[in-house]
N, C-alpha and C positions, 0 to 999 in steps of 0.2 A: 213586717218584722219576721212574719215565716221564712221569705223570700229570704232574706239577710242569711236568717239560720242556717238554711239549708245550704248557700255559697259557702259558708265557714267549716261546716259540717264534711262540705267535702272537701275542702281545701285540705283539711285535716287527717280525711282519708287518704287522699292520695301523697301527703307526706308520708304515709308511712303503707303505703303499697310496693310491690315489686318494680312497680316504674318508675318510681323512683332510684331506683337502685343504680348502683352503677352502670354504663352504658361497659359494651364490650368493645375495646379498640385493638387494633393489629401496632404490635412492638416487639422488639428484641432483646434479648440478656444477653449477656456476657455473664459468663461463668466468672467464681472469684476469682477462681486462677487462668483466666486470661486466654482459656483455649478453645470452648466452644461458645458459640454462637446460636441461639433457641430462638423461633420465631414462633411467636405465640398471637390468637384473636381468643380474649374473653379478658373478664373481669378483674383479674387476679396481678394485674401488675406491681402495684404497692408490695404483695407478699413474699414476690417471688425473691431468689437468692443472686444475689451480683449485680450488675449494673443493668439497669433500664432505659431504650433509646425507643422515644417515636421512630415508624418508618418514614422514609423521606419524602418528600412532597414530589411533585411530578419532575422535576429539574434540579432537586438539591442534592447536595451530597451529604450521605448517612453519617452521623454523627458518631459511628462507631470506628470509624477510619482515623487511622494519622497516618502521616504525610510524613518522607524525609525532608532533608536540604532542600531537595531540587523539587517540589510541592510532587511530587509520585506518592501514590499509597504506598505505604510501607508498613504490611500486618504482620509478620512473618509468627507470630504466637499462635494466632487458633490453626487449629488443626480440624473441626468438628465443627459442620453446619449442621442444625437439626430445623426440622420446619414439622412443629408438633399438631399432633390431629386436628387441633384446633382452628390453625391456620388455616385450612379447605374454607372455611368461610369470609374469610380474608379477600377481598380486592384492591390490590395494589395498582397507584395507578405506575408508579417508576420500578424499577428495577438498577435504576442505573447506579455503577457503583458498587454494588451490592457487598460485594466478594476479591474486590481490587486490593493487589499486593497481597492477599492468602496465600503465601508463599510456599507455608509450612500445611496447608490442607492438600488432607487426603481421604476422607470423607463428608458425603453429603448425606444426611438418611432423610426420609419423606418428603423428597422432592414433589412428589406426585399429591402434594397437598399444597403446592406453590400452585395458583389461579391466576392467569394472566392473560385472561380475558379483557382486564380494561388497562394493563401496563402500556405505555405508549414511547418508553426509553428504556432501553436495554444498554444503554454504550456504558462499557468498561464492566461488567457483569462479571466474568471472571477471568477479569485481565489479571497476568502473572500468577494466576492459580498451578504455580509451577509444578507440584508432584501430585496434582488428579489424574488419576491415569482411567479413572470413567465418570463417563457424566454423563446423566441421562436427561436430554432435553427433548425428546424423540414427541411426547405430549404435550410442550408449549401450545398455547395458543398465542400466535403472533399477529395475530386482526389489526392489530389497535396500534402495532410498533413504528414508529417513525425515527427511529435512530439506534442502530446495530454498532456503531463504529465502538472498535477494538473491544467487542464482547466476548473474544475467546482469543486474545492475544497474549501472546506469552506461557499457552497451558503447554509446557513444550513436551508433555510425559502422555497426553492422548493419544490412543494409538486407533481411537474409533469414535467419531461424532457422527449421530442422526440428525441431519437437518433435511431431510426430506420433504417431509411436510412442514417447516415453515412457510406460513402467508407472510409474504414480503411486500405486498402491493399499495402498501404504503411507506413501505421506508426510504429515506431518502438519502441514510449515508449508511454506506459498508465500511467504508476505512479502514484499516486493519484489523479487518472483524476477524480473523484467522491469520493474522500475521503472526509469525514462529509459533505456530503447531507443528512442531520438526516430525514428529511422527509419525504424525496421518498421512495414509496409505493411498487412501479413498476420501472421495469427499464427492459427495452427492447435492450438487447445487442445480443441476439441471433442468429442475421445473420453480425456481426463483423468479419471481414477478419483480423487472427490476425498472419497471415504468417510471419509476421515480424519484431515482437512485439519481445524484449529482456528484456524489463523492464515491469512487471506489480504489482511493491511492492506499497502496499496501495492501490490497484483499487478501492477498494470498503471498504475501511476503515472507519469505526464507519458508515458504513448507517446502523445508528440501525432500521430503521422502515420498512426495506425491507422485504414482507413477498416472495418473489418472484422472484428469477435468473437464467435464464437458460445460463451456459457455455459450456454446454455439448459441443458445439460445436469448440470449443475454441480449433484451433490450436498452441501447446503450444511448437512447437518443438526448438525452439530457445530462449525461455525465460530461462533469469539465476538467474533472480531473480524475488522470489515470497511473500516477505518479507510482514508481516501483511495485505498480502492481501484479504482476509477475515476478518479482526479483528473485531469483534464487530458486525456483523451481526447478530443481538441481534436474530429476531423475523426469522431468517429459520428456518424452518422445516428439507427440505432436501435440497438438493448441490450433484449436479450432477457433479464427477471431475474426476469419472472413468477413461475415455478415455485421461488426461491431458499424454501429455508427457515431463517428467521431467528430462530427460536425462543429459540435460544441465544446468540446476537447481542447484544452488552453496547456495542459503540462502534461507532457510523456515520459519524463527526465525517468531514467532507469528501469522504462514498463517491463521490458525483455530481459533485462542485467540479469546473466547468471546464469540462462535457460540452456546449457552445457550442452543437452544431450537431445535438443531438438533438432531435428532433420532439415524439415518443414514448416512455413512460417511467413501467411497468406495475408499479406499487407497493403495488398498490393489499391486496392479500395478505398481505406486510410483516405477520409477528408482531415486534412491536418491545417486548413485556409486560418482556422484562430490559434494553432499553438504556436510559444511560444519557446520553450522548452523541449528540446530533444537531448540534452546532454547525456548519455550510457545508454540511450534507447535499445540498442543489441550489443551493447558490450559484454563478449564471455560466450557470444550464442556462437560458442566452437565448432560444432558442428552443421552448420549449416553451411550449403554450397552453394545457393542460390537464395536471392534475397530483392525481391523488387520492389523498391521505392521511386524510381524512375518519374511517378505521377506524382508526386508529395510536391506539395505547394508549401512551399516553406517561410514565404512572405512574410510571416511574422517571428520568426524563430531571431533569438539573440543568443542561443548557448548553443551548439555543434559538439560541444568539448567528449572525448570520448565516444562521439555518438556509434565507431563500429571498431571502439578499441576491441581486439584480440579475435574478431571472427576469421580464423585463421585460417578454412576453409573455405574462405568464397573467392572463384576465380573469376568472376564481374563483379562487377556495380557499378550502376547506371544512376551517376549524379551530376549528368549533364544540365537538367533541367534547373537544377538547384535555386532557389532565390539565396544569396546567403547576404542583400545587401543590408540587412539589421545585425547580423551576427558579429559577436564581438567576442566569444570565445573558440578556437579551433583546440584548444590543445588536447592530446594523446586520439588525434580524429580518426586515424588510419592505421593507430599504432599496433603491429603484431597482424596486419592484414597479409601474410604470407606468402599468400598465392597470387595474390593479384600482380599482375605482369603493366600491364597500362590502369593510366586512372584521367578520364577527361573532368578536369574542371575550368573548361574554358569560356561557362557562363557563371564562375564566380565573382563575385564581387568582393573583395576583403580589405576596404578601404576604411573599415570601422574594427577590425580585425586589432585586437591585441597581444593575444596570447596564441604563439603556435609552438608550446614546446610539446616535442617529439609527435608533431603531427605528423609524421612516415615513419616515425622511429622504426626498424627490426623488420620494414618491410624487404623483405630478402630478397623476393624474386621481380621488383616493382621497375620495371624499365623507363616507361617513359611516363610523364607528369605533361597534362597538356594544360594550357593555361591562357587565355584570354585577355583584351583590353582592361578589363574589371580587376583584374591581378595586381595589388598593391600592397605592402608591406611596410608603408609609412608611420601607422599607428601601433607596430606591433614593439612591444616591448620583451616580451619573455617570448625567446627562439632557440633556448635550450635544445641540442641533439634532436632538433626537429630531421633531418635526413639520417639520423644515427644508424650504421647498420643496412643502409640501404648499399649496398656492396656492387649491384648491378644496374643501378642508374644513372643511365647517361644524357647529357644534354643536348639540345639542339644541335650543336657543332660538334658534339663529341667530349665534351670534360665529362669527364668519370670519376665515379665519387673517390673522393677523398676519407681516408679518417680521422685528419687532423681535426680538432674539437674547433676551433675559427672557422672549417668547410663544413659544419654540420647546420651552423644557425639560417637565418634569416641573410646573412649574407650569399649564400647561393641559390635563395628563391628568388629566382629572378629567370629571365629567357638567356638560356648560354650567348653569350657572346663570344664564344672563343677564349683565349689566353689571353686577350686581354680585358676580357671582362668577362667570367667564367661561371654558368650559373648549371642550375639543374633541370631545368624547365623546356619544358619545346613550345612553341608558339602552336596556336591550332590554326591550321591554312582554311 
């Protein structure tokens, strides 16, 4: 009967002990008026004033978010993140999300009480956080992160991000981790552990103001997709991607588009044996005068389309080797190639080939087209002003371009025949 007692006895106490008490959990408020955002760890959420949200669990998306039409966050009210003293004791394990579509924020205060030590998703963090013009992430701890894709896409008012010391050596997708930071100047990615990175399409998409990237170091052995990750890197010079290994590499569609102002541009290494996608590969990369793809195994490629629209600068290329017998799109392939005087493609194959409009289009100085048994134009449907502009090219026998819009199409790709069957092409002897 003692025994009984004494269980009840304390059952009794510890109802009305402090351990009983509330546990302390990590949540956020929303202010009444809809503009700041408080991240708080302790007891006190019942009292607080505005809306109350658990943080999201390792993969969900924060319940503080809505969405437009087209399911994008779409916050554009807070303006004020706070992450209060409290938080430091806080371990989150997601991040992701967090701050997507803050459109209208322009401050963050006690970040440095944000612990992300056990976070393992960071993707879309502060995507479209359009007028931060600082943000201090310089003290992350990224141990534990497995997924960066588009964590600082769209902040397009940055004009300075510390990613130095991020540990990357687990993450496996960048994706448009930095796609339109039109701002940034610098960007220090150079000691990135990127062992296990598979996605890096759009890393660095439209940072037009970048004068400065070093990837040289960029372990690239597992990446399959590299899809417009350069695009628009308006203001490089040079781009160091010798060393990249592409082995695994299935889409290149747009990686170089845009790259204006580079010189040089060391591809030449490029295992390309899985991709399948080269369509804008160097389209825009204006400045470059030399450009060898010569060793590209192209066996699996079905899009060509654009692949060296407007490099108006280069007076070779060597696309003899070419495989092109999967491709099925050529259009705007050579268009605005300037300087080029000859172009051998008399190991093409284009018998699956549908689209060749304005595949020479405005090539001005382009003489001769040499062309091969594998030269077929039977499946090709759109031949739109594919010779348009070509003013100096002559065929086999001698027909000289025309600018009648009937002498521009798919009707003069073919081996000249003379006047009575009159084409643009020269046979390769």
């Amino acid at each position: 009967m003692k025994h009984i007692f004494t269980i009840l006895l304390s059952i009794i106490l510890l109802g009305t002990s402090p351990a009983c008490a509330l546990q302390q959990e990590a949540y956020a408020v929303m202010s009444p008026d809809g503009t700041t955002l408080t991240f708080y760890y302790d007891t006190k959420k019942a009292s607080r004033k505005g809306t109350a949200y658990k943080i999201n669990a390792k993969d969900s998306i924060p319940k503080w978010l809505k969405f437009n039409e087209y399911s994008n966050p779409k916050n554009p009210n807070f303006t004020t993140v706070v992450f209060d003293n409290s938080f430091k004791n806080a371990r989150p394990l997601s991040c992701a999300y967090w701050f997507a579509g803050f459109s209208s924020l322009t401050k963050i205060e006690g970040i440095s009480n944000l612990n992300t030590t056990n976070v393992t998703n960071m993707s879309w963090m502060f995507e479209s956080c359009e007028k931060l013009t600082t943000l201090d992430v310089s003290k992350f701890n990224t141990s534990n992160v497995t997924n960066m894709s588009r964590m600082f896409y769209g902040c397009y008012e940055l004009t300075n991000l510390d990613v130095r010391n991020f540990n990357t050596s687990k993450v496996t997708d960048m994706s448009g981790m930095f796609e339109y930071c039109e701002r940034l100047t610098t960007l220090d990615v150079s000691k990135f552990n990127t062992s296990k990175v598979t996605n890096m399409s759009g890393m660095f998409n439209s940072c037009y103001a970048l004068t400065n990237l070093d990837v040289s170091k960029f372990n690239t052995s597992k990446v399959t997709n590299m899809c417009s990750m350069f695009w628009h890197c308006e203001k490089l010079t040079t781009l160091d991607v010798s060393k990249f290994n592409t082995s695994n590499v299935t889409n290149m569609r747009n990686m170089f588009h845009g790259c204006k102002k580079l010189t040089t541009l060391d591809v030449s290494k490029f295992d390309t044996s899985n991709v399948t996608n080269m369509s804008g590969m160097f389209e825009h990369c204006e400045s470059l005068t030399t450009l060898d793809v010569s060793k590209f195994n192209t066996s699996k490629v079905t899009d060509m389309g654009e692949m060296f629209l407007v490099c108006k600068n280069l007076t070779t290329l060597d696309v003899r080797n070419f495989d092109t017998s999967k491709v099925t799109y050529m259009r705007f392939m050579f268009e605005y190639c300037e300087r080029l005087t000859t172009l051998d493609l008399s190991k093409f194959s284009t018998s699956n080939v549908t689209d060749m409009i304005r595949m020479f289009c405005d090539c001005k100085n382009l003489k001769t087209i040499y062309v091969g048994d594998g030269w077929n134009t039977s499946k090709v449907e759109n031949s739109e002003l594919m010779f348009s502009d070509c003013t100096n090219l002559v065929g086999e026998k001698g027909t000289t371009y025309n600018c009648k819009k009937t002498e521009t199409d798919k009707s003069r790709a073919k081996i000249d025949g003379g006047k009575e069957n009159p084409g643009y092409l020269t046979a390769k002897k």
